[in-house]
C-alpha positions in Angstrom: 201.9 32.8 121.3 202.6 34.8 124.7 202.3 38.0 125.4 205.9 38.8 124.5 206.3 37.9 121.1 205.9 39.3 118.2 205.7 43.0 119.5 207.2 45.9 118.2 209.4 48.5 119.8 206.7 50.5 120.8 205.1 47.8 122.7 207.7 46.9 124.3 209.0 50.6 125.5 205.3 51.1 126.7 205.8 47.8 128.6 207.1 48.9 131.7 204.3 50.2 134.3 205.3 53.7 135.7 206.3 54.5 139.1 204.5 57.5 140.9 201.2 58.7 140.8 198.7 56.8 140.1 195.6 59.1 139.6 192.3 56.5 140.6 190.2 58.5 138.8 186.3 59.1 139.6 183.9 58.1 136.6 182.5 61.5 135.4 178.5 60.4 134.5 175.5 62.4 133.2 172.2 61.9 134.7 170.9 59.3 132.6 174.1 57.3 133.7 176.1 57.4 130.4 179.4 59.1 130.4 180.4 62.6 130.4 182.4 62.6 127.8 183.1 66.7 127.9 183.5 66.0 131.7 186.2 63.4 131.1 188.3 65.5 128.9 188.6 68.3 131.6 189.2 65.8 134.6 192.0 64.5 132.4 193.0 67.8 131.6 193.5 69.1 135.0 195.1 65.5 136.3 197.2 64.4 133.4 199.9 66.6 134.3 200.7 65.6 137.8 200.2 62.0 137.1 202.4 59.3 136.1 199.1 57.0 135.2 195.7 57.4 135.4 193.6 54.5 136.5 190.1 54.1 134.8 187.2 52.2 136.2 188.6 51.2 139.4 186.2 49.2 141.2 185.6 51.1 144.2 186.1 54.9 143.3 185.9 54.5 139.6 182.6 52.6 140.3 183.5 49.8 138.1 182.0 46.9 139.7 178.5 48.6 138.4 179.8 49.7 135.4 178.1 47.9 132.3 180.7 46.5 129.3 179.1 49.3 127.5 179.9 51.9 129.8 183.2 50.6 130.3 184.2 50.5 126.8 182.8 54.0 126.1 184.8 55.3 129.2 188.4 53.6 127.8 187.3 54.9 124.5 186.9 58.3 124.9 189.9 58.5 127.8 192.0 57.0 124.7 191.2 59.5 122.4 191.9 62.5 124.9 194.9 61.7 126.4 196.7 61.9 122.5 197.5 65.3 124.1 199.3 63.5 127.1 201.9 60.4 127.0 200.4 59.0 130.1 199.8 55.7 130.4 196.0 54.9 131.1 195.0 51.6 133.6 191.6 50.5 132.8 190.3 47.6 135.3 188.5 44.0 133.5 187.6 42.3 136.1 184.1 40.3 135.4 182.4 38.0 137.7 183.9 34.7 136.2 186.9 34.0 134.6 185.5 34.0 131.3 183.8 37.4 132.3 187.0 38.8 132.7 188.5 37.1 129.5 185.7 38.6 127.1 186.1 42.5 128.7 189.4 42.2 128.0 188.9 40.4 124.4 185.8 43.0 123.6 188.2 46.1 124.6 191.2 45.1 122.6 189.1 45.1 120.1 186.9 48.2 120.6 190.2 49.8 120.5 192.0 48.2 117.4 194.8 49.7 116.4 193.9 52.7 118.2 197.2 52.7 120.9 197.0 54.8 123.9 200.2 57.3 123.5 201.2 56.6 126.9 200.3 52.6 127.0 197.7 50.6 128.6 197.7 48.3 131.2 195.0 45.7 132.2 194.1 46.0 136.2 192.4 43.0 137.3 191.3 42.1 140.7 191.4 38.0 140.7 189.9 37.2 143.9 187.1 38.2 142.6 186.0 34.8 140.4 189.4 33.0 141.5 191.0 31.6 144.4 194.8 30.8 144.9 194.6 28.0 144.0 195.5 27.5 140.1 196.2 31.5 140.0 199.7 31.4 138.0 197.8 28.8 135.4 195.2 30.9 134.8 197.6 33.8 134.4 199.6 32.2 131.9 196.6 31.0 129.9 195.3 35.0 129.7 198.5 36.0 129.0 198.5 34.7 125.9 195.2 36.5 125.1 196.1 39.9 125.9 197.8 42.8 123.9 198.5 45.0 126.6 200.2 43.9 130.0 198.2 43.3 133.4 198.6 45.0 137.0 197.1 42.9 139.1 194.8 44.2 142.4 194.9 43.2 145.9 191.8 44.7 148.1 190.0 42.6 150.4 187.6 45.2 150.6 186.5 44.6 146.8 185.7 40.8 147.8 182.0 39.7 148.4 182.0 38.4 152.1 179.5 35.4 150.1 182.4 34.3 148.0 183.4 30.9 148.0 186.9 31.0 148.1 188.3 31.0 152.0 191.1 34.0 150.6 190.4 38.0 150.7 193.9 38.4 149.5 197.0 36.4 147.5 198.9 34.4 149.4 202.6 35.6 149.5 203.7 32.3 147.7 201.1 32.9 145.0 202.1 35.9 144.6 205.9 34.6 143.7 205.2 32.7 141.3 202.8 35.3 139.7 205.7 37.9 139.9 207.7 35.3 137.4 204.9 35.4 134.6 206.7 38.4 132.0 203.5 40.0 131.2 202.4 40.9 134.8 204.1 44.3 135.8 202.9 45.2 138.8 200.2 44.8 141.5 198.2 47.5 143.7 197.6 46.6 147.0 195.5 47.1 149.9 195.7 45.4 153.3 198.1 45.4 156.3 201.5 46.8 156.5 202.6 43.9 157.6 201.2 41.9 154.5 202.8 44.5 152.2 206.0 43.9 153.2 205.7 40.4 152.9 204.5 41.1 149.3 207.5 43.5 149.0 209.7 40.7 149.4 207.9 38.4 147.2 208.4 40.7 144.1 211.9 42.1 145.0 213.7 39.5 142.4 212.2 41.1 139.6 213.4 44.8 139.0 211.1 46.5 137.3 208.2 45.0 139.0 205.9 47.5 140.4 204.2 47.6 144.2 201.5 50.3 144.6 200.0 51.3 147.3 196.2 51.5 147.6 195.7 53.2 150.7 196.3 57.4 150.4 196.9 57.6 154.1 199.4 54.8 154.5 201.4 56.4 151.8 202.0 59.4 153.5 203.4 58.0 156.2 205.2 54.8 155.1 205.6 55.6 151.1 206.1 52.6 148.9 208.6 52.3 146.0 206.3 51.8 143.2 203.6 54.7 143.9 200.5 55.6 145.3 196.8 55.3 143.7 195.2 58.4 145.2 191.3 59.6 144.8 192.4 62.6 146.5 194.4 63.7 143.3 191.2 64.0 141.3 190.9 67.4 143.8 194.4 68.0 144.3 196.6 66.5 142.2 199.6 69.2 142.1 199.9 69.0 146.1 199.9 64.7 145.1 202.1 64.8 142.5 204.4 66.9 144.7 204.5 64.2 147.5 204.8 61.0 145.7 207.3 63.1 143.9 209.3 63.9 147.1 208.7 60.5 148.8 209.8 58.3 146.3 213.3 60.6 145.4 213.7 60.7 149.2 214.5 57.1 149.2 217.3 58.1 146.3 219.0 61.2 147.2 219.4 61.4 150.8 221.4 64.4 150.7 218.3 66.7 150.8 216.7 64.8 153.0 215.9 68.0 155.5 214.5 69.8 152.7 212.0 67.1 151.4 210.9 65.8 154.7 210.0 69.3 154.9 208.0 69.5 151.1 206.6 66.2 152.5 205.1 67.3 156.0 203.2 70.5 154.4 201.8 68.7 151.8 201.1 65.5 153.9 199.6 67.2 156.0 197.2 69.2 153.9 196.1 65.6 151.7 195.7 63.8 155.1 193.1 66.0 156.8 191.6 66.0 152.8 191.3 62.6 153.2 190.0 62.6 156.7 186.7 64.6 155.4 186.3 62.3 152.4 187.2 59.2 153.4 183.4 58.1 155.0 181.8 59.0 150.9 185.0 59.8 148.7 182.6 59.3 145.4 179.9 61.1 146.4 181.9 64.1 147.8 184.7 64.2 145.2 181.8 64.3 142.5 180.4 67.5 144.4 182.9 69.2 144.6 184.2 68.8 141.1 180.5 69.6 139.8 180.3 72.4 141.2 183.8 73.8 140.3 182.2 73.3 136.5 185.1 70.3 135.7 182.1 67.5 135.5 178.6 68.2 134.6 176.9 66.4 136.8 177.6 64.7 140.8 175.7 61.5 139.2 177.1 58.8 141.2 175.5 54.9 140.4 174.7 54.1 144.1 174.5 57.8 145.9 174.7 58.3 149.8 173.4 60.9 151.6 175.7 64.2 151.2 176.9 66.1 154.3 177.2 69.7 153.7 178.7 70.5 156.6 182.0 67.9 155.3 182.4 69.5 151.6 182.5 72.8 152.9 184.7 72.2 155.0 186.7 70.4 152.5 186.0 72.9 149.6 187.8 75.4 152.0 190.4 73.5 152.8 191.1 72.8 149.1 190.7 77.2 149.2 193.3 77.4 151.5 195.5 75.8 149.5 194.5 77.4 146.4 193.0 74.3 144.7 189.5 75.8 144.9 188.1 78.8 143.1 
């Protein structure tokens, strides 16, 4: 049985991954390393509004290449059961080490979860260069598909790839990534890397509609905004100014009659998210977790591998956030 059959209406309406906002949301933690639970449900608070999808356990800012199964499950388990309150679809990234890795998170979460059905849908995120090369790519994709309840978004980001890994690729090939568009139960893909690749990869997925392209670089978006969306860390401290932009930019491309008035909505808040990002870029974890601790949202600024904090950077960033009203 694929993906596709036997689901109900539901399922199939929650199909579709959403364009916009894409919150990449930071991993709130206590300081024995379990998760904030309490923590969770205000960052989800504050976010789920602007946000046409929050991403869980993202491997970089989410800090889920060193999150345990455990931790991982806990983390979809108690997002699922606050965001009843919001129909906002949740990503939660599976990648595992190995193929069969990846297989059982996604096997021992579809079944952590049961029948319990995120109101807003669910998406699997995996990053497949991870444990696979090109090579074979679309097979392996069809195989899982046939495993899965929910559909996939898959992840582009040489960055995430061990420089030991034996594979000679950091990223999927354009013609790989043709043939993965085809396969019904992949919606979408987030991607890092060159302009230049991304439009190649634009191109690759333009014969399926409804397909999805995010970007996974903040500052790229702002100046050279994608279709699909944007997967900002940024909108865990602002995510009203970030909503507001991807907002702007992506109706920009659809109603150019106001297109004085939003490249204007675009350059103040571009401009305000792009020297954000400029402070936080060198530590985003470590000084998003700061800052958030100390406005009372998460309990802690437990981070799993912690760098040295500059001051001197998330003060200046705390008022800049002031300036704009998005800190106490």
């Amino acid at each position: 049985m694929t993906y596709w059959e036997g689901k109900d209406s539901k399922s199939m309406e929650n199909s579709r991954a959403p364009r916009g906002l894409i919150v990449d949301l930071i991993t709130p933690l206590k300081k024995n390393g379990t998760i904030d639970g309490t923590g969770l449900e205000r960052l989800l608070g504050r976010v789920a509004p602007h946000a046409q999808a929050i991403l869980l356990a993202a491997p970089r800012h989410g800090e889920g290449g060193s999150l345990e199964p455990d931790l991982r499950r806990v983390l979809l388990e108690k997002a699922v059961g606050t965001m009843t309150r919001h129909s906002v679809p949740l990503f939660m990234w599976v990648t595992g080490n190995t193929e069969t890795e990846t297989q059982q998170n996604i096997l021992a979460l579809q079944e952590s979860l049961g029948a319990n059905r995120p109101k807003g849908g669910l998406f699997w995120v995996d990053t497949p260069l991870c444990y696979h090369s090109n090579r074979g790519l679309p097979d392996f994709y069809r195989e899982l598909n046939t495993m899965v309840k929910y559909p996939l978004v898959l992840h582009n980001d040489p960055n995430c790839i061990h420089p030991t890994r034996p594979f000679k690729r950091r990223n999927i090939r354009t013609a790989v990534l043709k043939e993965l568009v085809q396969i019904e139960g992949i919606v979408g893909l987030i991607f890092s890397g060159s302009l230049e690749r991304s439009h190649h990869y634009q191109r690759a997925c333009r014969e399926r509609q409804h397909f999805r392209l995010y970007d996974g670089d903040e500052t790229r978006f702002l100046g050279h905004p994608s279709m699909g969306g944007v997967v900002s860390v940024g909108a865990n401290l602002a995510p009203a100014a970030w909503g507001k932009i991807t907002r702007s930019s992506l109706q920009l491309h659809a109603h150019r009659e106001n297109y004085p008035d939003r490249l204007q909505q675009i350059w103040e808040s571009g401009d305000y998210l792009s020297n954000m990002a400029a402070l936080y870029h060198q530590a985003p974890v470590t000084i998003i977790k700061a800052i958030l601790s100390d406005m009372g949202i998460i309990e802690t600024p437990e981070v799993l591998h912690p760098v040295e904090l500059d001051q001197d950077t998330t003060t200046a960033l705390k008022g800049l956030m002031s300036d704009f009203g998005d800190y106490p």
